[in-house]
C-alpha atoms as a printed R data frame, in Angstrom:
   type eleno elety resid chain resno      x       y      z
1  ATOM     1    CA   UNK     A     1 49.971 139.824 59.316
2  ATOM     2    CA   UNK     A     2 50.203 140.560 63.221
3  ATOM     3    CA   UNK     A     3 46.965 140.369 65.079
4  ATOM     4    CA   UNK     A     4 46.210 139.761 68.978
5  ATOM     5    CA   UNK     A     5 43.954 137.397 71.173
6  ATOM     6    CA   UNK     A     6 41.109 138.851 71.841
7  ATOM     7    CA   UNK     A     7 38.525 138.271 74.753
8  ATOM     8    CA   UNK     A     8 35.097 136.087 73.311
9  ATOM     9    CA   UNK     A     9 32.957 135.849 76.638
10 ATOM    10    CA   UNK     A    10 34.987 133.292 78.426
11 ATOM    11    CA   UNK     A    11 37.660 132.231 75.891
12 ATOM    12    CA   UNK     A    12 39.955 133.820 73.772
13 ATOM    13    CA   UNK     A    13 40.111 133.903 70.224
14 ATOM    14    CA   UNK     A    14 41.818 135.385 66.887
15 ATOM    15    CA   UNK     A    15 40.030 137.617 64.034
16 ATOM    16    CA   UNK     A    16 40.683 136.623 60.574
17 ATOM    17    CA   UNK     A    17 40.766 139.203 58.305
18 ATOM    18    CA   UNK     A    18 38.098 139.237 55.948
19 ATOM    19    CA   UNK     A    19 40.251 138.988 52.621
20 ATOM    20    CA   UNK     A    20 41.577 135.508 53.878
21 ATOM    21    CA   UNK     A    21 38.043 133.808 54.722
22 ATOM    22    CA   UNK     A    22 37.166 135.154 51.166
23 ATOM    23    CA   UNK     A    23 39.800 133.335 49.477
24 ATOM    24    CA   UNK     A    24 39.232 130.111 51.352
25 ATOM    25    CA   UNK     A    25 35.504 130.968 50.506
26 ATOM    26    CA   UNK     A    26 34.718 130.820 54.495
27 ATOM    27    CA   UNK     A    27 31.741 132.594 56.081
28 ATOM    28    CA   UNK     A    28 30.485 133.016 59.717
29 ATOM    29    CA   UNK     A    29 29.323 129.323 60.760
30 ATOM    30    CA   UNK     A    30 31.885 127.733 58.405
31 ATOM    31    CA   UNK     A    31 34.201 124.702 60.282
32 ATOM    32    CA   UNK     A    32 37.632 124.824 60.398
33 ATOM    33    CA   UNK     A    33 40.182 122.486 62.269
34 ATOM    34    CA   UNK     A    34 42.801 124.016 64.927
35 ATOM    35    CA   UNK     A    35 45.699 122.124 65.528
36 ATOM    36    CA   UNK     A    36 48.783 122.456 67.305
37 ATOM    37    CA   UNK     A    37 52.129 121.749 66.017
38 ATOM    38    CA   UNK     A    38 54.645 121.011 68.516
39 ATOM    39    CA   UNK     A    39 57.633 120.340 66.575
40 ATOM    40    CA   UNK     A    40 57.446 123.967 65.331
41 ATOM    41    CA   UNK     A    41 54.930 125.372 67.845
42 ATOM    42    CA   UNK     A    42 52.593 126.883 65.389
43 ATOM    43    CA   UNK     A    43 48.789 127.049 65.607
44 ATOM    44    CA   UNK     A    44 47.731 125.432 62.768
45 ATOM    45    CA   UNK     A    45 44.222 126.777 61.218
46 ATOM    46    CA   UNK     A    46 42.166 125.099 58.491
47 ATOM    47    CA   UNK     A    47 38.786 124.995 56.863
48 ATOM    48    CA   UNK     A    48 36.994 121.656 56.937
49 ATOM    49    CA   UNK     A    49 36.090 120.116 53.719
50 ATOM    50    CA   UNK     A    50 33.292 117.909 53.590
51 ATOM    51    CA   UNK     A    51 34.217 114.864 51.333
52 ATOM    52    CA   UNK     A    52 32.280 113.980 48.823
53 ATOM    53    CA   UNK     A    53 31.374 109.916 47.875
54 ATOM    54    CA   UNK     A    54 30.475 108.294 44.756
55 ATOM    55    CA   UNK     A    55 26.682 107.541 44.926
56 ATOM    56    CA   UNK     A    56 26.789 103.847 45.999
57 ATOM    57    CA   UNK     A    57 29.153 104.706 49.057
58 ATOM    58    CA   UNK     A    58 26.865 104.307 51.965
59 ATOM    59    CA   UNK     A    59 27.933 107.213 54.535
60 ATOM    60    CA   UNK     A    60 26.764 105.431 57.467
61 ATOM    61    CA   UNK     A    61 29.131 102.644 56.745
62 ATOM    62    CA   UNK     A    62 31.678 105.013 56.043
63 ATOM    63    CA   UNK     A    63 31.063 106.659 59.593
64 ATOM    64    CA   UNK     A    64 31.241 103.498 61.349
65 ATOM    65    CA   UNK     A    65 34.678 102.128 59.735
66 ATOM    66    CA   UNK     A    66 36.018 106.115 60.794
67 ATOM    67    CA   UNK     A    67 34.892 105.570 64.278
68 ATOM    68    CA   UNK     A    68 36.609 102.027 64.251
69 ATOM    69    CA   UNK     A    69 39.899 103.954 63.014
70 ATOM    70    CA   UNK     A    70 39.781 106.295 65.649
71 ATOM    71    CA   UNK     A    71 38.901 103.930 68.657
72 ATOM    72    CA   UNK     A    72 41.733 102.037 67.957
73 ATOM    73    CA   UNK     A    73 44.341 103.952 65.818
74 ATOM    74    CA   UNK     A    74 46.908 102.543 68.959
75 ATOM    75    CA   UNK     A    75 46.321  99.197 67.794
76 ATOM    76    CA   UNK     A    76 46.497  99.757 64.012
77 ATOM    77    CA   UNK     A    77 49.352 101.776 63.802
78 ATOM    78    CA   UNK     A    78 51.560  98.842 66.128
79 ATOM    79    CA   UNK     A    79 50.000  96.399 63.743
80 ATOM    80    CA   UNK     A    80 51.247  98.865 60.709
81 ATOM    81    CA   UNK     A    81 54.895  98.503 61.830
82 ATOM    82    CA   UNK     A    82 54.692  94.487 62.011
């Protein structure tokens, strides 16, 4: 389905038609993720799913060791290939 950028106060944005937030059960104030994908240069749109632990995960732990990951995914990935 075609649709144009629009004008939102001072950026632009797409509407999603209302049929497609209903299947991906999204709502006004729901997240999604934009990304880019160069190899094929498509905009890449996509709700965000909050994951759910087992109840003795402790989600402050679990936030620390993601911020670790992303501070130094560099490092990690080199260290991967060795």
């Amino acid at each position: 389905m075609h649709r144009k950028i629009c004008s939102i106060g001072n950026s632009q944005g797409v509407s999603i038609p209302l049929d497609v937030l209903e299947k991906l059960n999204l709502s006004v104030g729901s997240e999604i993720d934009v990304k880019l994908d160069e190899k094929s240069s498509r905009i890449v749109i996509e709700p965000v799913r909050k994951k759910k632990y087992p109840k003795n995960i402790d989600k402050e732990f679990v936030a620390q060791v993601n911020d670790f990951i992303a501070k130094y995914e560099p490092a990690l990935k080199e260290l991967a290939k060795k």
